[in-house]
N, C-alpha and C positions, 0 to 999 in steps of 0.2 A: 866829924864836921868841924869846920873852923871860921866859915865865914855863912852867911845870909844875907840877899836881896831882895828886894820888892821892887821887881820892874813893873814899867809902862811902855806898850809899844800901841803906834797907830801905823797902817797901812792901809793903804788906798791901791783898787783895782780899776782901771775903766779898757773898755775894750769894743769896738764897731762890731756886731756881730751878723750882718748882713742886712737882720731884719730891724737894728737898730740901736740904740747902744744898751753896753752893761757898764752899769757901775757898784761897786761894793767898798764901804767901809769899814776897816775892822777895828777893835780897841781891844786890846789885852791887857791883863793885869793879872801878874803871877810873881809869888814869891819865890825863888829858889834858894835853894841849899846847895853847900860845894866838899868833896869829899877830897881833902888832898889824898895821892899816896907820893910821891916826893918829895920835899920840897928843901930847894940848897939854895944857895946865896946867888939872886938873879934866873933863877929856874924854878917851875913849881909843873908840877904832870899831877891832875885831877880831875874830878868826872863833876858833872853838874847833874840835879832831878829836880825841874820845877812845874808846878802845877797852879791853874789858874782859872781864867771865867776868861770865855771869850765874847764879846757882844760886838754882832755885825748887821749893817744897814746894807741892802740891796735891793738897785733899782733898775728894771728895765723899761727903757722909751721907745717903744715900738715906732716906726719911723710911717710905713704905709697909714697907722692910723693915730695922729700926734695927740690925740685926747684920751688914748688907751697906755697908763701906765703901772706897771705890775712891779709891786714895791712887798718887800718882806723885811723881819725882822727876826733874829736870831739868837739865843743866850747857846753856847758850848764851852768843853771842856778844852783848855790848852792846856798840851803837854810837851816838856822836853827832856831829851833823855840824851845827855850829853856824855862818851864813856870816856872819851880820849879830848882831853883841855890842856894844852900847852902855856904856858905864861913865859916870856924871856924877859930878861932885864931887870931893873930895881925903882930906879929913879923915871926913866923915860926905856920905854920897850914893845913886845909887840905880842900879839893875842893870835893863838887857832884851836878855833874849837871846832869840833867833829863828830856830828852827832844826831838826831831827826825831834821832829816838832816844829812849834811857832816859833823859832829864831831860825830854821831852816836845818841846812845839812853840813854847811862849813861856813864858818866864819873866821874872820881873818879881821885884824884891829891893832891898834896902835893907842899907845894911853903914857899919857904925863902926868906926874906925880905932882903937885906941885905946893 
């Protein structure tokens, strides 16, 4: 391993669901670790595995009866298992990582150095 993070991600869900809306909050917070296997001047190919606490709020407002609302509360596990992580460039360049868990399935990014 060569480097370590300690992210923070918040995502919000809302959606009409016929009978009324859905909404869920989520908060993660997960450290991960980065396993280079190349790494040349302006290129790096390596895998990322981070593990975390996931804590989400979810609320539904049933709409036929607006004094009826059904609200939960959640602690989970987040995970990401990232095999294939591209990095281009040095100074200013760009990101694709490829891989499943809470940062999703492909990510694509851009970052300055500065």
């Amino acid at each position: 391993t060569d480097e370590g993070y300690l992210g923070y991600i918040v995502g919000h869900e809302e959606d009409d669901i016929g009978l009324g809306t859905y909404k869920r909050t989520s908060y993660i917070i997960s450290p991960e670790i980065t396993f280079p296997y190349v790494v040349e001047y302006g290129f790096k190919f390596y895998s990322i595995v981070a593990l975390g606490i996931r804590l989400s709020d979810t609320k539904i407002d049933y709409v036929p009866n607006p004094k009826y609302l059904e609200s939960s509360s959640q602690i989970a596990p987040a995970i990401q298992l990232t095999p294939l992580a591209f990095r281009f460039g040095t100074r200013v360049g760009g990101i694709l990582e490829l891989g499943w868990g809470h940062k999703g399935m492909i990510n694509l990014g851009l970052f300055c150095k500065i």
